[in-house]
Each structure stands twice: as C-alpha cells, then as structure tokens.
C-alpha positions, -999 to +999 in steps of 0.1 A: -182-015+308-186-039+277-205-028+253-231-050+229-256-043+206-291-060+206-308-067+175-343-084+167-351-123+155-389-125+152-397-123+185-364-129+202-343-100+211-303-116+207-269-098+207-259-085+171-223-072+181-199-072+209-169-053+222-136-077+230-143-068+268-179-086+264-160-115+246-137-123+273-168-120+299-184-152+286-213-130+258-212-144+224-232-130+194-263-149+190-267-149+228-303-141+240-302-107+256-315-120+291-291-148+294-262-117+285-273-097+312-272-126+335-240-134+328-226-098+334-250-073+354-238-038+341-237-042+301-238-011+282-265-023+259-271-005+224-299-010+197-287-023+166-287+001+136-280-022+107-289+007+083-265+027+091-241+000+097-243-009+061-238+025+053-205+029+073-195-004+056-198+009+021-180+044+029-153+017+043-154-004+006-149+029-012-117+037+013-104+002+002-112+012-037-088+041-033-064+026-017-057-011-021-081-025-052-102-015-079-123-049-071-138-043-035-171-053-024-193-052+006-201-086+023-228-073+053-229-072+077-196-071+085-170-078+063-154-067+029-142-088-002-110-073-018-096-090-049-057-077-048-047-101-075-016-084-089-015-058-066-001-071-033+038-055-048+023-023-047+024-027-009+055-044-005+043-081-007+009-098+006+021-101+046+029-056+045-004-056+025-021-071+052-003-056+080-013-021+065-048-031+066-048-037+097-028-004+109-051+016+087-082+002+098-065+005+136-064+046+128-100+046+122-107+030+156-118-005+136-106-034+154-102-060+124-090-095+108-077-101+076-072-129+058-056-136+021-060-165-002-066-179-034-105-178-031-132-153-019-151-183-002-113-195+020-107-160+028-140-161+045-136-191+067-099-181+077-109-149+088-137-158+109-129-190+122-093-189+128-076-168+157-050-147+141-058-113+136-040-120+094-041-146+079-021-153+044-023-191+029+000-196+002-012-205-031-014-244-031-018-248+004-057-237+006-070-271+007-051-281+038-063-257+061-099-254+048-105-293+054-100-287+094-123-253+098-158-260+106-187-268+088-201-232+095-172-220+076-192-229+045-219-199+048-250-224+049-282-216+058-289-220+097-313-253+092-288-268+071-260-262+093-280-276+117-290-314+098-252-318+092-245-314+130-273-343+136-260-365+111-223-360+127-208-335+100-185-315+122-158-303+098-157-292+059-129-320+055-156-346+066-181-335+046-159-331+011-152-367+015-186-379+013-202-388-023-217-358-034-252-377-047-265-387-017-261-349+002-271-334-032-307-350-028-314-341+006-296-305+006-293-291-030-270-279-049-260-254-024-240-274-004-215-284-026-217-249-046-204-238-012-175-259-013-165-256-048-162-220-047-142-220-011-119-244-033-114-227-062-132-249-085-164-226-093-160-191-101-174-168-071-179-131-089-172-096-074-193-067-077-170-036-072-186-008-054-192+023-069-199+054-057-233+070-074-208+108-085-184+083-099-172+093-136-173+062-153-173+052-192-185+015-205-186-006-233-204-036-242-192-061-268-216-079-286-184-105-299-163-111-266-130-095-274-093-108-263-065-098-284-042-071-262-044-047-293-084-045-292-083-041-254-057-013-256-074+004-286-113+003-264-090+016-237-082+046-257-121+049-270-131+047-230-103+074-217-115+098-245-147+092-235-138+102-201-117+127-204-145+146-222-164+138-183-136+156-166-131+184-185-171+194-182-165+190-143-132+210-140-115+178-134-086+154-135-081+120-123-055+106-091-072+072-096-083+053-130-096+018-124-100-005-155-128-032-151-132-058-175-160-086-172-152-121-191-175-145-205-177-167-176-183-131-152-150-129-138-137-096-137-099-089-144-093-053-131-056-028-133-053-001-110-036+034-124-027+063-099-011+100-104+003+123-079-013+153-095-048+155-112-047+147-147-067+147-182-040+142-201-052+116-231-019+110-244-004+100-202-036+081-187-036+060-221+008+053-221-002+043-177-032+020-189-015+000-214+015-006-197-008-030-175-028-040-202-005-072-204-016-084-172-056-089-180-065-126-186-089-121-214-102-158-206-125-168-232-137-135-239-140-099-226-174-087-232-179-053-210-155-029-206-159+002-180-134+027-172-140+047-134-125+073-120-123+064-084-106+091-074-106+132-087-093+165-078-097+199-088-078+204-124-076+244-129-066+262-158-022+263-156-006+297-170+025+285-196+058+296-194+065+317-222+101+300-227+098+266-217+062+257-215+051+230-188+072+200-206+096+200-183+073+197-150+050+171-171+073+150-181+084+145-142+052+140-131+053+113-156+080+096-151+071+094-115+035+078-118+050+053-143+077+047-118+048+044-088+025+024-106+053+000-115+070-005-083+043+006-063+041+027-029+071+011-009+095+019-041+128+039-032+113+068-050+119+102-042+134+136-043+157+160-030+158+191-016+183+217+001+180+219+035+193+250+057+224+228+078+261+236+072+266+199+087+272+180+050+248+148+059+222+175+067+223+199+038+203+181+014+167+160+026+146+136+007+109+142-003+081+125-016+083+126-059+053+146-060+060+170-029+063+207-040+087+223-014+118+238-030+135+240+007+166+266+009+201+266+000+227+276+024+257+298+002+288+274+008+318+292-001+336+261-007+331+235-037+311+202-029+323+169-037+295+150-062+295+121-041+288+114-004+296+089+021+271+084+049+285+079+074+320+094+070+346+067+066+370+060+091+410+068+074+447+065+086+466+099+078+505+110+079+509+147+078+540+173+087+525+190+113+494+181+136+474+209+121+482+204+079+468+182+057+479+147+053+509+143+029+496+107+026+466+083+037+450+050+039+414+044+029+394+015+023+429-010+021+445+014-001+474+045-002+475+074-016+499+103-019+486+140-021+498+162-045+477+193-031+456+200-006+430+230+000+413+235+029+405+239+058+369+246+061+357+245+091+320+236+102+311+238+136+282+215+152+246+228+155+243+230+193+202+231+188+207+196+174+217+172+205+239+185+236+267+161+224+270+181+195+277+214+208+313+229+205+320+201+177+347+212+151+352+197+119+378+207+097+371+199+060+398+194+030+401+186-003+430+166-015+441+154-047+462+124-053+486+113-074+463+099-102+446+131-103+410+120-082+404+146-052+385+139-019+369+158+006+378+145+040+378+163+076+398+154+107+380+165+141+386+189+166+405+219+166+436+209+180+431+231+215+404+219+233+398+179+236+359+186+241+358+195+202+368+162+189+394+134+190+421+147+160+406+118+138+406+114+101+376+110+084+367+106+041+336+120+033+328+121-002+344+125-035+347+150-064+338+137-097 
C-alpha cells in the first residue's frame, strides 16, 4: 500500500511526503490530497508531523558530525548540508564518501540522494533535480551542469518561480544570460544572490549543529588573527580550556572538532578523532596542529571554538609500577596520528595469535585500537620471520621420495642445500571445509649454500593420494 503524508496550506490539505511506491503510481508532493486519492483508491495516508520531523533531522546532522564533518547543518525539511572540504581521503576519495552515505543512511532504513560539489547552492540542485541517487561534479565542471537544471533549482520563492515561467524562463542557463538590471528591478536582489552562491561567486555560510551537552570552548578576537603560530598557540589556550571541562565530567574526548569563523563568515573547520577517550593536553594539541596547516585564515580569523563532538567515559587508570602506561600511550598515539592522517580506509592494523596450526591461519589482523590479546598455539618448531601468502609453487630434486630436496628451483633461481631439518608435519583442520580433511603437510627448513634458510613443505604423506599431490611448496623465510 503506498504510503503519503498529508500536510496543511491555508486551507488546502496537499501531500508533504511520499513513499517510491506512491511515486511510481502517478502522486507527486504538492498534489491536492483528493486528486491523490483519485488517482490510487487505497493510500495509506498519514498526518504530517513536521516537529518531529525536524527533530529526527537534527539527531541525523549530529550522526553526520561524528562521522563525516565537523561542518554539518540542517536544511528542513529534508535535507542536510555537509562541508567535507579536506575530508573526502578520510573515506577513501569523494565517490567511497558518497557511497558510504548512502549505505549508512540505507542501515537506518533512509532512502537518500547525495550529491557533491564545489558549492552548497549546486549540491542542492543536483540532488534534487537530477536522477542519480550520487552525484559528484568535479571541480571546474559546476557551471556546465547547473546551466541545464531548472529554474526551481534556484530555491526562489513560489510567486517568483512562477513570473519567470510566464515570461519563458525555463532553465537557470537562460536566465544567467540575461542582463542582470532589468530582472534586478522587477525581482530583487534575490534572484541573482541565488545564482551567485550556486556558482561559487558569493559566499553561502554554514551553521554547524551543535548538540545543547556539547563541551565546547571559544574565543573571540577583537584583531582578526592569521598567522599559523597564533592559531596553533589559541589552539593550545582552547584545549586547556577544555580539558579542564572533561576532567570535571569524568571525561575524555573520541572527537575534537576545530571551528574557525573568518572575516567574510566562512568557516574553515579540521576534524581530530581517537580510538580511546582522551584528556591528554600534551596528545590532543600534537593531533590539532598537525592540521593546523590546512586552515585558510582568509583575511582574518576572528572566532575561534573548540567542541567536543564526541566523549566517553575516562576513569581513573592504575600505573604499572615498572613501566608505567608509556608504552600503551604512546600506541594509542601513534595510531590516531596515523588515522587522522590517512583516514579510516588506511591499511592500519594489528596482529594477533590465533589458535590454527595451519601457518596462514596462526596469526589474524585486528583493528589498531581493538584489545583482544587472542591465544598462542605452543609450536615446537622455529618460525620463519617472513611469510608467503599463498605458498609459492617450487621445483625440487631429492634422494629419496620422502627426504628433503638436495636442490630446488624458486622464483627463476637454484639453490643447493647444505642442511635440512624437518619434517613437521601439520595436518588440515577438518572443521574448516570438507576439502580439507585428511590434508598432510610436511614442513622443512633448509639452508643453502649462502647460508639463507627457508621453510618449505611438500604435500601429502606419500601413502594415501587423498592427502595431497607430493608437491613442493616455499612458504616463508628465516631472517
């Protein structure tokens, strides 16, 4: 059954929102209600709550805060303005940024469109009046695309949307190339304030949401300020400031975002995020002024605030008598430095032991900040310091079917072994796959002429073909 909503305009009662199923029956928003339910008899009509929509919407501009911007704002009634300016490599690039928008939004049960360009006003118009669910337009190629969208694109008022239809304005390109006097007198300055700001050529502010329990710490400068040094030294002055906040609430910071407002009311904004929660002065100033270099101070900064957009618990940590907590701080550390650099798609990580006897198995990767210590099997045999995944195909000659090679062939080179140890065998983990039960590898080390030792393993145990083939396989090296 499609679903709609049904809202009020003076006296008429008209459709506020519709489901894609009521879009593809013919119902458009705007639509009296009657002529709705004469198109389609069994509509599952709803009463418009716009309060509560709005307060959906900014729960939804605080998720984006956390997540992908410290510049987001609310544009009701449906729509949010996110300023990722040097951000998108955080997500892998603007078209992953985008795609995770719309996956994350998908979760929520939000059916969305996204959009990305070089101005709040074009993003608007792409995402609205074109098709495609995202939408990214290159920097430079704006103006191309906006010319052909439709005059409504513009967000005008409804009476003068209507007057530019009557004199025969259908598209924004048609009405950019008229002289500007003329449609200035009858319209105002609106008009073409509209269309400067979709272009790029007037300055369209952001006002960030922010949560009312929201530590934050400001400054206001009565000389705009611009040198690097003064904006890294208030930095310090703000983080104090709020550290002081934290500690009253038992709290550290996962998220700082820095906000600072220019002359002409543009704000410049960097983004800051730990794994753990953290007051530390000394870290949160080091992870602040390593992005300090990307503020364009314009003419002037002349407000400063610092908000922590995101906290957690920080309880009191018992010290190691010996060794202290340096070691685990200066992890921790090196990992947000690391993830505010390069951002969440980095190849960060860590290992851990896992309980498999199957080499490629024993050890797992885990997120930098994860905590499990996993388990280490007791291998009675030395491991080689280096890897190969997947073991390496290698020709052998040896005495006897079941010794070690006396020589072999790997990667377009011989070798001649001096000694060999082995064998080791490891048999498959039948709770793995079926394929893998009975599996036999028999594992070596050899060492060479030149004194480097391998770790390689032929297959099968020589008796039963189900086992493996008898092939020769290099698996790692010993440093």
């Amino acid at each position: 059954m499609p679903l709609v909503l049904k809202g009020s305009d003076g006296r008429r009662r008209i459709v506020t929102a519709i489901d894609d199923f009521a879009h593809s029956l013919g119902i458009r928003v705007g639509m009296p209600v009657a002529k709705a339910q004469a198109l389609v008899n069994d509509l599952h009509l709803v009463d418009a709550d716009p309060h509560a929509d709005l307060t959906e919407l900014e729960a939804l501009a605080l998720w984006g805060l956390r997540r992908y911007s410290p510049l987001v704002m609310t544009d009701p009634p449906n729509g949010l303005v996110l300023d990722v300016t040097g951000a998108t490599h955080l997500h892998g690039g603007e078209q992953d940024l985008l795609r995770d928008i719309i996956a994350q939004l998908a979760e929520r049960g939000i059916t969305a469109k996204v959009a990305l360009s070089e101005t709040w006003g074009a993003s608007y118009a792409l995402v609205r009046y074109l098709p495609a669910p995202i939408t990214w337009i290159a920097p430079g190629k704006t103006d191309d695309t906006l010319l052909r969208l439709p005059v409504e694109a513009l967000r005008l008022s409804a009476a003068t949307l209507d007057d530019l239809r009557v004199l025969g304005f259908d598209t924004i390109g048609e009405l950019a190339s008229q002289p500007r006097a003329p449609l200035t007198l009858r319209f105002g300055p609106d008009l073409f304030r509209r269309i400067d700001m979709a272009f790029g050529r007037m300055a369209q502010p952001i006002t960030p949401a922010e949560p009312p329990e929201m530590l934050i710490s400001s400054r206001a400068f009565f000389e705009p300020i611009g040198a690097p040094e003064t904006i890294a030294k208030y930095t310090r002055y703000l983080v104090d400031d709020l550290c002081m906040r934290l500690e009253e609430a038992g709290e550290g910071v996962l998220q700082l975002d820095l906000r600072c407002t220019r002359v002409d009311n543009k704000v410049e904004a960097v983004q800051v995020r730990m794994s753990k929660p953290v007051r530390d002065l000394k870290r949160l100033n080091k992870l602040l002024c390593d992005k300090i270099e990307t503020i364009d101070p314009g003419f002037g900064i002349e407000r400063m605030v610092l908000a922590a957009t995101h906290t957690g618990v920080l309880l009191p940590q018992q010290i190691h008598a010996t060794y202290g907590e340096a070691a685990s701080a200066d992890v921790e550390d090196l990992w947000d430095t690391l993830h505010n650099r390069f951002g969440e798609t980095s190849r960060l990580y860590r290992t851990a032991p896992s309980p498999s006897d199957i080499p490629e198995r024993a050890v797992r990767r885990l997120p930098p900040s994860s905590t499990e210590a996993g388990s280490l099997r007791n291998a009675r045999f030395r491991r080689p310091f280096r890897l190969l995944r997947p073991p390496e195909p290698m020709q052998t000659m040896a005495l006897l079917p079941d010794h070690p090679p006396v020589s072999f062939q790997w990667r377009g080179s011989r070798y001649r072994v001096t000694a060999a140890d082995g064998p080791e065998r490891i048999r498959g983990e039948w709770w793995q796959t079926e394929t893998e039960a009975g599996k036999v590898r028999d594992y070596y080390i050899l060492q060479v002429d030149g004194g480097e030792r391998f770790w390689a393993f032929r297959t099968g145990d020589g008796q039963n073909e189900n086992t493996g083939s008898l092939r020769w396989y290099m698996h790692g090296k010993f440093a």
